[in-house]
Structures are given as C-alpha cells and as structure tokens.
GUKOL-712072 format. One line per field, with one value per residue (C-alpha): residue in three letters; x, y, z. Coordinates in nm, 2 decimals, decimal comma. Layout:
BEGIN
resn <- [ala / ...]
X <- [X / ...]
Y <- [Y / ...]
Z <- [Z / ...]
This chain:
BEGIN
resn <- [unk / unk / unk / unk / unk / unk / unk / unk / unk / unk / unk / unk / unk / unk / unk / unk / unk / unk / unk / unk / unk / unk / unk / unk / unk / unk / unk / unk / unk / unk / unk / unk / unk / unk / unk / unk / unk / unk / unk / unk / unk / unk / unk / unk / unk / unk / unk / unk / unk / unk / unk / unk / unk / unk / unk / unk / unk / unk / unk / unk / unk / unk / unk / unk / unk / unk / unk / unk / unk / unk / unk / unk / unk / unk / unk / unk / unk / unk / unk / unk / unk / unk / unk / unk / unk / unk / unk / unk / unk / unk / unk / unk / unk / unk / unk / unk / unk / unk / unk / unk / unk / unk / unk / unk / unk / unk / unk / unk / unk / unk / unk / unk / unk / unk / unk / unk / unk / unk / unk / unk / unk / unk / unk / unk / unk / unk / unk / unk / unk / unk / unk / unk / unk / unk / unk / unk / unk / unk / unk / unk / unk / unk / unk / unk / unk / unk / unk / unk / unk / unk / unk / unk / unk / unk / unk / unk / unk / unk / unk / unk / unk / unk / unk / unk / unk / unk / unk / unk / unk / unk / unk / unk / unk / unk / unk / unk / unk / unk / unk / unk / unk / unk / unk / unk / unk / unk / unk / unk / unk / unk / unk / unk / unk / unk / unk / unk / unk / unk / unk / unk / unk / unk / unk / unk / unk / unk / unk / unk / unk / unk / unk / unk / unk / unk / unk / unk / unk / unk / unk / unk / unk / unk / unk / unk / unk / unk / unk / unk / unk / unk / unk / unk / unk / unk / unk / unk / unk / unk / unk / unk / unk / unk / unk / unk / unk / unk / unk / unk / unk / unk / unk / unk / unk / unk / unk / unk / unk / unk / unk / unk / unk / unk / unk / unk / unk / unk / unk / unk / unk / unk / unk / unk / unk / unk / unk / unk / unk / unk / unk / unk / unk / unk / unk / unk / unk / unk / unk / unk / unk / unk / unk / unk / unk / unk / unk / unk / unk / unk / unk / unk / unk / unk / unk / unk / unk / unk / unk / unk / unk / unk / unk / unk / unk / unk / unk / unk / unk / unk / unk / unk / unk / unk / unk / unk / unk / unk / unk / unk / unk / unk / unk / unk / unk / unk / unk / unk / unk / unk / unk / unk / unk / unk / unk / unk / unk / unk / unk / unk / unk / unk / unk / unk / unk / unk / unk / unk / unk / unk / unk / unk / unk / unk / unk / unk / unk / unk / unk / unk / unk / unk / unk / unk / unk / unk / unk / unk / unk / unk / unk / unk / unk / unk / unk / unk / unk / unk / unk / unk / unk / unk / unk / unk / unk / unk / unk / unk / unk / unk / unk / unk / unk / unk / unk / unk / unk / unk / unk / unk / unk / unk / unk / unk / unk / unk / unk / unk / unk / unk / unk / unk / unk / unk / unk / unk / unk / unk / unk / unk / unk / unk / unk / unk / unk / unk / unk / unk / unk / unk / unk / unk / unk / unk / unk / unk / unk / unk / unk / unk / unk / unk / unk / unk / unk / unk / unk / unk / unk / unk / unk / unk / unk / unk / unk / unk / unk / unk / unk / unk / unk / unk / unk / unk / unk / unk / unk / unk / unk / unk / unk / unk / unk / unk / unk / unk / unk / unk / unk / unk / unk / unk / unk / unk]
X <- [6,94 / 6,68 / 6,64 / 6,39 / 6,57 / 6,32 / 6,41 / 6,23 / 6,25 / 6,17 / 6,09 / 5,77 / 5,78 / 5,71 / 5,90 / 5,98 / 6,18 / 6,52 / 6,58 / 6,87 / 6,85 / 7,15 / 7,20 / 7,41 / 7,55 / 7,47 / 7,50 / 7,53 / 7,63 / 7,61 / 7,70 / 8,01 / 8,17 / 8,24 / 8,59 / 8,68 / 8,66 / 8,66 / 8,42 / 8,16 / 7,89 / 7,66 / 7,93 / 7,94 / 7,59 / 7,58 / 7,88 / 7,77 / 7,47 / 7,57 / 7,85 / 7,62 / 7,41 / 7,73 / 7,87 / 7,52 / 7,44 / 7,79 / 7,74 / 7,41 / 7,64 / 7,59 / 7,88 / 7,89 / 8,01 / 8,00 / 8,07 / 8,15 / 8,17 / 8,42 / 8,28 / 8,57 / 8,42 / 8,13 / 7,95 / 7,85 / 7,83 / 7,41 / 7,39 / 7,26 / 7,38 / 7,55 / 7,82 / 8,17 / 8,30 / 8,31 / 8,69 / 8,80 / 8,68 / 8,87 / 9,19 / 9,16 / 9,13 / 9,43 / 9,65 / 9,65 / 9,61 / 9,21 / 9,37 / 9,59 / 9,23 / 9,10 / 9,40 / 9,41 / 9,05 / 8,99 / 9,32 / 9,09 / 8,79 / 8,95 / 9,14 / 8,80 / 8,67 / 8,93 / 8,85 / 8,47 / 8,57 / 8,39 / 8,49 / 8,62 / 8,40 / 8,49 / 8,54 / 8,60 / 8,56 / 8,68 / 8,40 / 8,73 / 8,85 / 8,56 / 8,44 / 8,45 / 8,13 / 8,03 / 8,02 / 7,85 / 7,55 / 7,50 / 7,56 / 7,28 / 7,05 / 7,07 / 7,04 / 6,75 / 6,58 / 6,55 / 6,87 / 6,93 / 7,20 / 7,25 / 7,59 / 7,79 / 7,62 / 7,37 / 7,05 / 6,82 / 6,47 / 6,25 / 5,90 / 5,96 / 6,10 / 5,81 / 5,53 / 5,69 / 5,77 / 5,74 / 6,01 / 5,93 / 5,86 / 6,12 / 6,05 / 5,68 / 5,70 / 5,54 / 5,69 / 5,42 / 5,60 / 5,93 / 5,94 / 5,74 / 6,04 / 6,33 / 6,52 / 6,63 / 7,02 / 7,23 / 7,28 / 6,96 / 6,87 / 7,04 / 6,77 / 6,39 / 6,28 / 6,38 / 6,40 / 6,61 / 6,94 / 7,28 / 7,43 / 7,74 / 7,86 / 8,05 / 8,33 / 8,45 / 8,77 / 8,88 / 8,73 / 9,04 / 8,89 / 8,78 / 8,80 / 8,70 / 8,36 / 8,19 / 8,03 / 8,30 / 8,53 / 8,39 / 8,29 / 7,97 / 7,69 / 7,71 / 7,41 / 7,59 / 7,87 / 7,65 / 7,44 / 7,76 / 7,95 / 7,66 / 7,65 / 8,00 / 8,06 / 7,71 / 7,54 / 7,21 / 7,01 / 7,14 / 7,02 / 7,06 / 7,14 / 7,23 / 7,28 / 7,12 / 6,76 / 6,89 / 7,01 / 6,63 / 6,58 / 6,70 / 7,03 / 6,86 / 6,55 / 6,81 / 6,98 / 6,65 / 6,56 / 6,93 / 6,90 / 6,57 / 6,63 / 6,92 / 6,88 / 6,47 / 6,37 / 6,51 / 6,85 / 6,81 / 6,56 / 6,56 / 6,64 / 6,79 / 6,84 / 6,94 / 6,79 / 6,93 / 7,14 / 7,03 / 7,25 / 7,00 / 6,75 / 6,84 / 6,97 / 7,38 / 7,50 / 7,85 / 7,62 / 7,46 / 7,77 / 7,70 / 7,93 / 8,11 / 8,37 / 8,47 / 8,82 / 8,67 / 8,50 / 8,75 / 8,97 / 8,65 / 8,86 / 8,49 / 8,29 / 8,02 / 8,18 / 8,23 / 8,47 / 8,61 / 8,40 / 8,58 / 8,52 / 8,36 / 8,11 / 8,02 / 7,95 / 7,71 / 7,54 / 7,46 / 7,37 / 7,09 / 6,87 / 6,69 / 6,86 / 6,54 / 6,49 / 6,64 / 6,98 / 6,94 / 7,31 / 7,39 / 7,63 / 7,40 / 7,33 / 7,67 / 7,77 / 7,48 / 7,62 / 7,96 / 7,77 / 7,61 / 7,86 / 8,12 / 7,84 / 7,80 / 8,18 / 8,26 / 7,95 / 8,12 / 8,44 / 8,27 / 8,17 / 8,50 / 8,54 / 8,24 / 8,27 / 7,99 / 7,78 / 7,64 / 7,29 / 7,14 / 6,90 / 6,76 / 6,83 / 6,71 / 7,00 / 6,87 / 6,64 / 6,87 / 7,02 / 6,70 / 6,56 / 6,86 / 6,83 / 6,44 / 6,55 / 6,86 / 6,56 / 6,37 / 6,50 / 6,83 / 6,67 / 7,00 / 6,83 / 6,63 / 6,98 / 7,13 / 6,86 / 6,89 / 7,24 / 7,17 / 6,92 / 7,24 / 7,43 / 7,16 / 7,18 / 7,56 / 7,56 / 7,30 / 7,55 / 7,80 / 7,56 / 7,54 / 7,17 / 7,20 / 7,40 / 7,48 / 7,64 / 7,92 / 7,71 / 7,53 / 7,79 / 7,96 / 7,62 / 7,66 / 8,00 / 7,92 / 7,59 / 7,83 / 8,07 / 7,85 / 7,65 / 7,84 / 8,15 / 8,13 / 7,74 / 7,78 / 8,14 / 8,15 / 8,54 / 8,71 / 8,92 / 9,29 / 9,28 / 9,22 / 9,52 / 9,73 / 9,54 / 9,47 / 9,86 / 9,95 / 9,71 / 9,87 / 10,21 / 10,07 / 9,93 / 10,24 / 10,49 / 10,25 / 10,28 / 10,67 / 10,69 / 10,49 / 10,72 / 11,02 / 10,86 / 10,81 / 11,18 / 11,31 / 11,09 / 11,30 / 10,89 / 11,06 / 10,73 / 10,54 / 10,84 / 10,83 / 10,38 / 10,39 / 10,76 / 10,57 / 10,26 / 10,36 / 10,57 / 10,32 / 10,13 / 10,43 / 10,57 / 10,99 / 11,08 / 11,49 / 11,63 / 11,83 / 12,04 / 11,84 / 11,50 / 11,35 / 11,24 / 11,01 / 10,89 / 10,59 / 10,67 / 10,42]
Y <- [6,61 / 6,84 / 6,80 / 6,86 / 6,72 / 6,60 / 6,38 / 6,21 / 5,81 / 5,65 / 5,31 / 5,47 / 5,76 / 6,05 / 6,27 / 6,18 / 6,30 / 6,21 / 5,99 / 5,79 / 5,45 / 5,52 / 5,89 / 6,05 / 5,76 / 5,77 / 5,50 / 5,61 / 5,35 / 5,52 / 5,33 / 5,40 / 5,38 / 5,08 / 5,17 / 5,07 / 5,39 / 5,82 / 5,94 / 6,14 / 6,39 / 6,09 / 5,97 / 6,36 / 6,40 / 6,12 / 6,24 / 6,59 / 6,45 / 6,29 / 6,49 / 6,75 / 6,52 / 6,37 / 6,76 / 6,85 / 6,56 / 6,66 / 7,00 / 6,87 / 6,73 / 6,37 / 6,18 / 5,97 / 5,64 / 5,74 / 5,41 / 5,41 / 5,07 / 5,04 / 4,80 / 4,62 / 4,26 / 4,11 / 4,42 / 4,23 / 4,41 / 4,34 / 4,48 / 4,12 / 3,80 / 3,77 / 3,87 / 3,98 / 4,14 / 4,51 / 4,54 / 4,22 / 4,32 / 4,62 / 4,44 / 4,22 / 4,45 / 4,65 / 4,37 / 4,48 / 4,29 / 4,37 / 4,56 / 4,81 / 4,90 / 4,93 / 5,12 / 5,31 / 5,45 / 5,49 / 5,72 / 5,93 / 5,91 / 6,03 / 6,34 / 6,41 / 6,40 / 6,65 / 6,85 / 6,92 / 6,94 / 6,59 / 6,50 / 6,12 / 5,88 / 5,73 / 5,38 / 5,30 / 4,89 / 4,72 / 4,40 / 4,18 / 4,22 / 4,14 / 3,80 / 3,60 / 3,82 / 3,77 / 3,37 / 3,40 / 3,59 / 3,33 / 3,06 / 3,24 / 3,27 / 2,92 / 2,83 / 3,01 / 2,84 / 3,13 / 3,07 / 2,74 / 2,62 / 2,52 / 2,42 / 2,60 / 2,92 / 3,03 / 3,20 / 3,41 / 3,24 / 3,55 / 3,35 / 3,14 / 3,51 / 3,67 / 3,44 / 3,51 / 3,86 / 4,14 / 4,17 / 4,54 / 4,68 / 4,98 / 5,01 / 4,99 / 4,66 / 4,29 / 4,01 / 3,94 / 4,25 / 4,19 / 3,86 / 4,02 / 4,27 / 4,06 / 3,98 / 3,63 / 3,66 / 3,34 / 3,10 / 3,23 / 2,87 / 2,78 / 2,95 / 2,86 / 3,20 / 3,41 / 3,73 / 3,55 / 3,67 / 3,59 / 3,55 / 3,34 / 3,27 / 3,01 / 3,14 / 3,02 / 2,93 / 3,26 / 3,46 / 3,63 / 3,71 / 3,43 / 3,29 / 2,91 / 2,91 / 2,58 / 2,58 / 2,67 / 2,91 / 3,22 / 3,53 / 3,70 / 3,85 / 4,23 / 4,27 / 4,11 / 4,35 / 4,64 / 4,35 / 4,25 / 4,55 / 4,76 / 4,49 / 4,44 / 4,84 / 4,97 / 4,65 / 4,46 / 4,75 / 5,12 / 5,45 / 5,59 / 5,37 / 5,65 / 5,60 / 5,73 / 5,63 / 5,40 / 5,19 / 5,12 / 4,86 / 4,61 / 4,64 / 4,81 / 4,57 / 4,28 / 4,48 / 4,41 / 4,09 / 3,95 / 4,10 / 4,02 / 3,67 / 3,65 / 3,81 / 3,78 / 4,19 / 4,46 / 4,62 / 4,98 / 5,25 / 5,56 / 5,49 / 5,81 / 5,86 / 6,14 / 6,18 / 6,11 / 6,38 / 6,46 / 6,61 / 6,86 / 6,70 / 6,34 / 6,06 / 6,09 / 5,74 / 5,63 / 5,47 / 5,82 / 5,95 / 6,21 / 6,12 / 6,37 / 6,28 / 6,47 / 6,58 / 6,70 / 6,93 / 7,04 / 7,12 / 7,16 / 6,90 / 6,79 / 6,85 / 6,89 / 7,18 / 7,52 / 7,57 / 7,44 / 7,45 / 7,45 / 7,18 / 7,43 / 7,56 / 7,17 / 7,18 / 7,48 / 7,37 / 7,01 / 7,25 / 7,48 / 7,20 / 6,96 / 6,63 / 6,44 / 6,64 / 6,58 / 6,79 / 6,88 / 7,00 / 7,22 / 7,54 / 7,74 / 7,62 / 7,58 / 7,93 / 8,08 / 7,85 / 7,99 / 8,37 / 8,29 / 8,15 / 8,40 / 8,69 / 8,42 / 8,45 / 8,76 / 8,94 / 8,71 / 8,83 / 9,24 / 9,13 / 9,22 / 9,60 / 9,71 / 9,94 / 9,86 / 10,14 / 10,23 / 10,02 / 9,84 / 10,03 / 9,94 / 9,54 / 9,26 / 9,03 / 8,88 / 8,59 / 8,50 / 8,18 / 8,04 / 8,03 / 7,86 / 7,64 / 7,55 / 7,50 / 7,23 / 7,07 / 7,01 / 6,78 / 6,94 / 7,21 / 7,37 / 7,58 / 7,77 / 7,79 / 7,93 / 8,17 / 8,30 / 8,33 / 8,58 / 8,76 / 8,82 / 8,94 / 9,21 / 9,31 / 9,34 / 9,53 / 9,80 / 9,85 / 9,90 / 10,12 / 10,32 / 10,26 / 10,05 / 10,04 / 9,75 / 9,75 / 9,51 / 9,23 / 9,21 / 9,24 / 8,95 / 8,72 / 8,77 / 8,69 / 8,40 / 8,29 / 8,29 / 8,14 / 7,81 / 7,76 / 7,85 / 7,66 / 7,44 / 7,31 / 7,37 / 7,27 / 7,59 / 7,77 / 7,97 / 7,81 / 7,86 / 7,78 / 8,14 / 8,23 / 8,15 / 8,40 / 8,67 / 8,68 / 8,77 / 9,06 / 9,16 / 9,11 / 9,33 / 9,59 / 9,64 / 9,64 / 9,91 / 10,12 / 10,10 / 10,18 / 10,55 / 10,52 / 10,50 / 10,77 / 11,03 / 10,97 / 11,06 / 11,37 / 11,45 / 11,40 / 11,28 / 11,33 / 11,09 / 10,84 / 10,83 / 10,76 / 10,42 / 10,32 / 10,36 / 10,27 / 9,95 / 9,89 / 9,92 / 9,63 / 9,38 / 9,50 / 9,53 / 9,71 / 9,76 / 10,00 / 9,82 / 9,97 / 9,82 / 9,95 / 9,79 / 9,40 / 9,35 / 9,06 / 9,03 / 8,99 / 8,73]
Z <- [13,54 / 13,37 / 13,02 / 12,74 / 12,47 / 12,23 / 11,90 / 11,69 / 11,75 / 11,39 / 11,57 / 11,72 / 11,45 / 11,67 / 11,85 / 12,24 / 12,51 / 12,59 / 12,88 / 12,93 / 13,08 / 13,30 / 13,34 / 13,31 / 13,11 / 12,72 / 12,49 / 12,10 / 11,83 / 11,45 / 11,15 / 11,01 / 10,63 / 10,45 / 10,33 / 10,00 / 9,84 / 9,94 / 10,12 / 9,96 / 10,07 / 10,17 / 10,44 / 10,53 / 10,60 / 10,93 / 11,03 / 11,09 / 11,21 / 11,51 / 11,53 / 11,65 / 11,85 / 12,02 / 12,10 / 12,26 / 12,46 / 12,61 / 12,67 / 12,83 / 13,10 / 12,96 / 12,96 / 12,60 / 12,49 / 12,08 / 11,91 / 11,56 / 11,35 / 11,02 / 10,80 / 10,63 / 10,58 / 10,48 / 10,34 / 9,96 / 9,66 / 9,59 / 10,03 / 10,04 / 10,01 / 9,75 / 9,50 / 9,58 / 9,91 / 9,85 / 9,99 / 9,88 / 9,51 / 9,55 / 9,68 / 9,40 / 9,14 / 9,25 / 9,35 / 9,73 / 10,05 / 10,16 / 10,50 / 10,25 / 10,10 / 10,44 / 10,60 / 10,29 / 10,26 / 10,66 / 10,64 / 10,39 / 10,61 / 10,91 / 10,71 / 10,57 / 10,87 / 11,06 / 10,79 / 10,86 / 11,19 / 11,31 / 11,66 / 11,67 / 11,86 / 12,17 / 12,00 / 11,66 / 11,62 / 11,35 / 11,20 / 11,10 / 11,45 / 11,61 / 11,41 / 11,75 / 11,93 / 11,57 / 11,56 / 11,89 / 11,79 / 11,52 / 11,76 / 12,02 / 11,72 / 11,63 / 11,94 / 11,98 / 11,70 / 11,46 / 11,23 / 11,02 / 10,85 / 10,51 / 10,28 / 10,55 / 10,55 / 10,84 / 10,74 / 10,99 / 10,96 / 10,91 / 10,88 / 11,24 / 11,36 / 11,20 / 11,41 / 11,72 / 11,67 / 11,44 / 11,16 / 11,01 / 11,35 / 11,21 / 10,85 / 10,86 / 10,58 / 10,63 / 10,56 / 10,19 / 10,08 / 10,20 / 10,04 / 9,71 / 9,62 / 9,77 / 9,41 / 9,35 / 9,34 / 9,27 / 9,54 / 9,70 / 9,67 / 10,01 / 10,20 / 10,32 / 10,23 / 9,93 / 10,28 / 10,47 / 10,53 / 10,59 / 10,94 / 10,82 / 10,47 / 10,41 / 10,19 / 9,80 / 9,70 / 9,54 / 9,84 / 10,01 / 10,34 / 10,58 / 10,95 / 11,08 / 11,24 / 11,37 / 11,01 / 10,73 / 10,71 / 10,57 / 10,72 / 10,90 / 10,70 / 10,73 / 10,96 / 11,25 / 11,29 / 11,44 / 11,68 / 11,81 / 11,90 / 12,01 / 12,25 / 12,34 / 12,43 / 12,48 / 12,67 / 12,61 / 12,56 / 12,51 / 12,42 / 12,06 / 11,75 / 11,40 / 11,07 / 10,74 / 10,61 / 10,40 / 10,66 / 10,76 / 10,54 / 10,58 / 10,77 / 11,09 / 11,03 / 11,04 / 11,37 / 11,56 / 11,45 / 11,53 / 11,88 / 11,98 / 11,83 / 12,02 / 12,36 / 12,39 / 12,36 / 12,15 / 12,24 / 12,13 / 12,26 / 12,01 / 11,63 / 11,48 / 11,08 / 10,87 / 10,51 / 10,21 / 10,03 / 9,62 / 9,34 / 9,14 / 9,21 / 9,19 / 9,43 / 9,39 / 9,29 / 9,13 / 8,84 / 8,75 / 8,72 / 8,96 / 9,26 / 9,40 / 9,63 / 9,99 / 9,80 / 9,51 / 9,68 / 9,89 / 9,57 / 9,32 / 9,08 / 8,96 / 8,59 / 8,84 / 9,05 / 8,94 / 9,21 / 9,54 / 9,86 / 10,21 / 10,46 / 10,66 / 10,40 / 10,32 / 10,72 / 10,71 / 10,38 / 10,55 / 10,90 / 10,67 / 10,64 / 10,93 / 10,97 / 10,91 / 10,57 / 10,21 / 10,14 / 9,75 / 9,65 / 9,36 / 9,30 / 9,37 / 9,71 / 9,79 / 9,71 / 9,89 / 10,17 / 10,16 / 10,19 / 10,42 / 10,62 / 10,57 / 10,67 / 11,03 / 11,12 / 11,00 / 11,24 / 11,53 / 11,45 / 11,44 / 11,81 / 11,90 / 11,76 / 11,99 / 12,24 / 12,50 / 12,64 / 12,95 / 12,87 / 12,60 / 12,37 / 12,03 / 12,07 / 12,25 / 12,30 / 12,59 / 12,46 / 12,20 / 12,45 / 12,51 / 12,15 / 12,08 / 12,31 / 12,22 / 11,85 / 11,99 / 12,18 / 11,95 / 11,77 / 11,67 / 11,51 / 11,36 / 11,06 / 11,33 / 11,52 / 11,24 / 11,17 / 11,54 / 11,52 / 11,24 / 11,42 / 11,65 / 11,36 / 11,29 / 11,66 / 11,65 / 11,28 / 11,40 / 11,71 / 11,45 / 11,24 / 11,54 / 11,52 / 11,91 / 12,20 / 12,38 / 12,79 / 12,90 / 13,02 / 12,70 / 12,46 / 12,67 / 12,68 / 12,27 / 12,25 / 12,51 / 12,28 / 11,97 / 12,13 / 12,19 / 11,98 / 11,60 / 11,77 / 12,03 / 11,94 / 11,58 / 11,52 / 11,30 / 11,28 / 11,10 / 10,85 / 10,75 / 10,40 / 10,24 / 10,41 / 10,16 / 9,95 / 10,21 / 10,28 / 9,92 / 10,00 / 10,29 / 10,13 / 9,84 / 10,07 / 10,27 / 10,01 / 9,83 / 10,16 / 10,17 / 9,80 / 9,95 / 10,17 / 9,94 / 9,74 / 10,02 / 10,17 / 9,82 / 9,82 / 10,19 / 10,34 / 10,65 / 10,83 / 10,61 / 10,62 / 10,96 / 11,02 / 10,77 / 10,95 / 11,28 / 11,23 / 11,09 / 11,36 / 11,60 / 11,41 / 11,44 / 11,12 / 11,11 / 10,84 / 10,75 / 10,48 / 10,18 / 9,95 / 9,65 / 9,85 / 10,18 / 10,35 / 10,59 / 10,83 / 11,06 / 11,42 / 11,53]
C-alpha cells in the first residue's frame, strides 16, 4: 500500500514515515478519561486528535484496531502513589458505589463525545475488569527481577531497570533528576527509591475498591492498565500508542519500562501526543478556578463564557491549531471559530446553487485534493487543510459573483473534495441545534406571508392570493382557510 503518511514519533522526536508492522493491520491504543467527573476541553482535545488520525488511517485503506482504556481504578489523587483513589473518593463523598461514579461519568463522556462527533473506538477496556492481565505483568516483572515487594505492595525497581536499560528514553529525563524532583509523599517509605513506582498496592481498610493478588488484596498501580491491555488487544508490539503530553511523564515513561521489563524490548513503535490546552493564557486546572466543563460550553452556563459554543464549533476551534501545538482558549477565539466555521459550511452548502458551465475559467480547482492531501501527510496538518478548504470557498464565491465559471467535472471534484475532507476526514457537520431558532424564523416568515395574503384577499387581489398560496405550495407548504384567519403545516 502506498503511503506517505508522515507523523512525528516523540520517542525518536522527529518526524517519520508511517509503516505498519502488519499492513494493512493498525494497532492504535490512546489513553482514555479517568471518570470521576465531566469531561472538559482537555479530554476533548485527544479525542479529536485521534479521532482524526483514526478516520484517516481508515480512509487510507488501513484497517484499525482503536483501543481506548477507561481508567476507573487505581488512578491516585497525587498521579503517584499515594493518597486516595480518585473514583473511590468520589464514591465516598457522595455515598455511591465506585461503579455508579464510573457508569455515571462514562455516560457523560460518551454523550460528549457524540456530540463533537468523535467516532467510538473499536474497543473500550475497562482497568477493574481487567486486574487479572494486571497481576500478571507484576508477576512477569518480578519475575524478571525488576519489581520488589514490600508490606504487600509491589514497586518497579527503576535504579536495577535503569542499569540495564534506559528509563527516560521518552521524556528525555535521567534518573539524578527523576529522583531530584520526585516529592516525598507518605508511605513512600516502602520503596528502595524515592522514583519508584507502584505496580500493586496493597489496599487499607477504608479503601472500597480491591481484588486478592498473591500479595494483598489491593489494586494495580495506574501505570499497568495501559501495559496490560495494549497487550491483550494490540499484541507484544504494535503501532501507535496517543495520549496528551502530559501523559509523558511519567505514566508513558512507566508504560515502557513495565513492558520492556516484562517482555525483554519495548512494545510500541510511534509515540503520539497532543499539547496541552490554556485558558487565556494559562494552564486550565479545577484549582485555578478556571475549568470549564464539555456542558458548559455546550450551554455557555460558565462566568467564564460569554455565550454557548456548539460541539461543532469546539471541533473546529481544537482543528485551527496543529495537534503538536498549544490550544490557548478564550471568547474571542471561540467566536472567530464559530465565523469561521459557519463561512466553511455555508460555502459547501453554496456548492449546490451552481450551475456548471461549459469549462472552467477564472479558478483552479484542480490541485485543491492534492494540497489537502500533503497537509494530512504531514503530520495531520489540519490548519493547512482548513486554510485550503477556504481557498475552495473563494473559488466557489467568485463562481457565485459571476467573476468564474466552473464545468460539471469540476464542480463535482469540489463537491467531492468538500465532501472528504470537512466531513468524512474532518468529522465537520452541520449541526441541528440552531434549528430550534431558525424554525421560529421560518414560522415568522410564513405566517407574515399569509397575513399579505389575508390582506390582499380582503382587497378581492385574487391574483396576489393566489402567487404566495402557490408558491408556498410548491415548497411543501399546505395552507387551509379558517374562519378566524388561516393554518399551515410543512409537508416534509
């Protein structure tokens, strides 16, 4: 299959072409949410991401297994190890079993998700139900020599790793500075090594959520979840592992250590991560108070909104900027977003009042594909798709203008080029929600037509009666005379 997919590998930080280790086979494993609360923009942005990547490598001809973790276990509140579950926290302070959080807040991910118009993923594994591949990781990491255990809890030894191997191969970090900003948290006395982390934790009293191991009952640290299913569906080595640049250190760190520790070389072959997402300016975080959920925008019920934002605008806003760089949100942006995006689907939607001519003059639709294509190649490029795609809306305004003509073929290529790439590559669509709004007008504009009507039947203009009767007819309009005045339906 010919290919010239490029994308940029942040293990090797370059960009490299895109060859499959069993094509037309692709294995992609992305991190997904820990749910214990709503999404917010930050779980939109990998979403979208992959999302994108997922829809090309398909259109490619490459057939995709997208897997998809939900963390619901073992993710701590410090993202190390220690302090309280995040989900069982949550259970506890609502007085709710830790699978109504989870069934709860996935529910809410998934609507979300619909909603910006993410495609599922071909497999969504759960970390509680998969605790058994779990313990055996640990158990091949002990094994191994490279794991210890200590008061019921197993620890990854980074130093013994460290000699044998390279632990910071991804982030670019030694282990003198791993171990110089690694915070002493309680109960880090169990370990060797202040940056060792957590493969097992043997569970407290109070702690809700727990499962019998052959060294306590407790649960898996929350490194092992991704090891162990990116194994189970994808194999010992696969092609793409996602997630955002946060995830680099340490949780995708840990990610290669546990699988090189545990199988003898490293399991995945291109590292993919999407920046980081800033409100005005500065990183959005519950603590600063600036955290804006998914739902909040959608209905703009936020101090920090000055209006809602469609799921498809959020989509376009995230689409303006490249993947690899930082998404700064503010009103502003999100408005010129929603102009901009408006402007995109309402010059595809002016593709269809053209009447082609015998030749194309004026325009050059014909390269349009191809630069669209280059920008996808190149590392998912969708800011210089977008900018092409309005290139194409020039073309298809100065038809309009009368300042062009365009002939059959070429008016189909455009529609064919729109077609792909805003939609299917994209995931753009037109969105139902202003209908609500844009029905009232039509309502409006209708019953204002009848009410001529009404007035020119009075006056015995039979004529004029007749035109706005017929001509709304012949748009699906049925109107009947009342004795208090007139009612009308659409015939759709």
């Amino acid at each position: 299959m010919e290919n010239k997919l490029v994308i940029y590998n942040t293990l090797n930080r370059r960009k490299e072409s895109f060859v499959p280790l069993h094509a037309p086979h692709v294995g992609m494993y992305v991190c997904g949410p820990t749910v214990y609360g709503d999404p917010h923009l930050g779980h939109a942005r990998p979403a979208i991401t992959f999302d994108i990547l997922f829809r090309y490598l398909q259109h490619l001809g490459y057939k995709v297994r997208y897997v998809r973790n939900i963390t619901d276990v073992g993710h701590l509140e410090h993202d190390a190890d220690e302090g309280e579950d995040k989900i069982a926290k949550k259970a506890r302070l609502e007085q709710l079993e830790p699978m109504e959080v989870v069934q709860y807040y996935l529910l809410r991910y998934h609507k979300a998700m619909e909603a910006l118009n993410v495609l599922p993923p071909s497999i969504e594994p759960h970390a509680s139900g998969h605790i058994i591949e779990q313990i055996k990781l640990v158990e091949e990491i002990l094994k191994n020599g490279y794991a210890y255990e200590s008061q019921g809890s197993v620890y990854f030894d980074v130093a013994k790793y460290n000699k044998d191997h390279h632990y910071g191969v991804l982030s670019g970090r030694n282990l003198d500075d791993v171990i110089n900003t690694t915070r002493e948290l309680d109960g880090q006395q169990e370990k060797h090594n202040p940056a060792d982390f957590a493969l097992w934790k043997c569970a407290q009293p109070e702690h809700i959520m727990r499962w019998p191991s052959p060294w306590s009952d407790g649960f898996p640290g929350w490194h092992c979840e991704c090891t162990a299913m990116g194994r189970k569906y994808l194999g010992e080595t696969f092609d793409i592992h996602g997630g955002g640049m946060d995830l680099i250190f340490p949780h995708h760190e840990c990610e290669i250590a546990q699988a090189v520790a545990s199988e003898g070389h490293p399991m995945v072959r291109y590292w993919m991560h999407n920046n980081m997402i800033t409100i005005n300016g500065q990183k959005m975080g519950k603590s600063l108070g600036n955290f804006i959920t998914l739902e909040e925008f959608f209905t703009g019920s936020n101090k920090l909104l000055a209006q809602a934002y469609s799921p498809m605008t959020i989509r376009f806003f995230i689409l303006q900027a490249h993947y690899r760089s930082t998404v700064d949100f503010s009103n502003e942006a999100l408005q010129a977003a929603e102009k901009g995006l408006e402007r995109l689907l309402e010059g595809i939607k002016n593709l269809e009042r053209i009447t082609p001519s015998a030749s194309t003059l004026g325009i050059e639709p014909a390269g349009l594909r191809e630069k669209c294509y280059e920008a996808m190649n190149d590392d998912l490029n969708t800011p210089i798709v977008i900018s092409h795609l309005f290139d194409g809306i020039r073309m298809i305004n100065t038809v309009l203008d009368k300042k062009a003509t365009i002939s059959a073929a070429d008016l189909e290529e455009l529609k064919s080029v729109f077609h792909l790439f805003a939609f299917d590559i994209l995931g753009l669509k037109a969105e139902g929600e202003n209908n609500a709004a844009r029905e009232e007008a039509f309502s409006k504009v209708v019953d204002m037509l009848l009410e001529e009507r009404m007035k020119a039947k009075a006056n015995k203009d039979w004529a004029t009666s007749d035109k706005i009767r017929d001509s709304l007819a012949a748009l699906g309009f049925e109107v009947k005379d009342t004795k208090d005045g007139f009612t009308w339906r659409l015939n759709k």
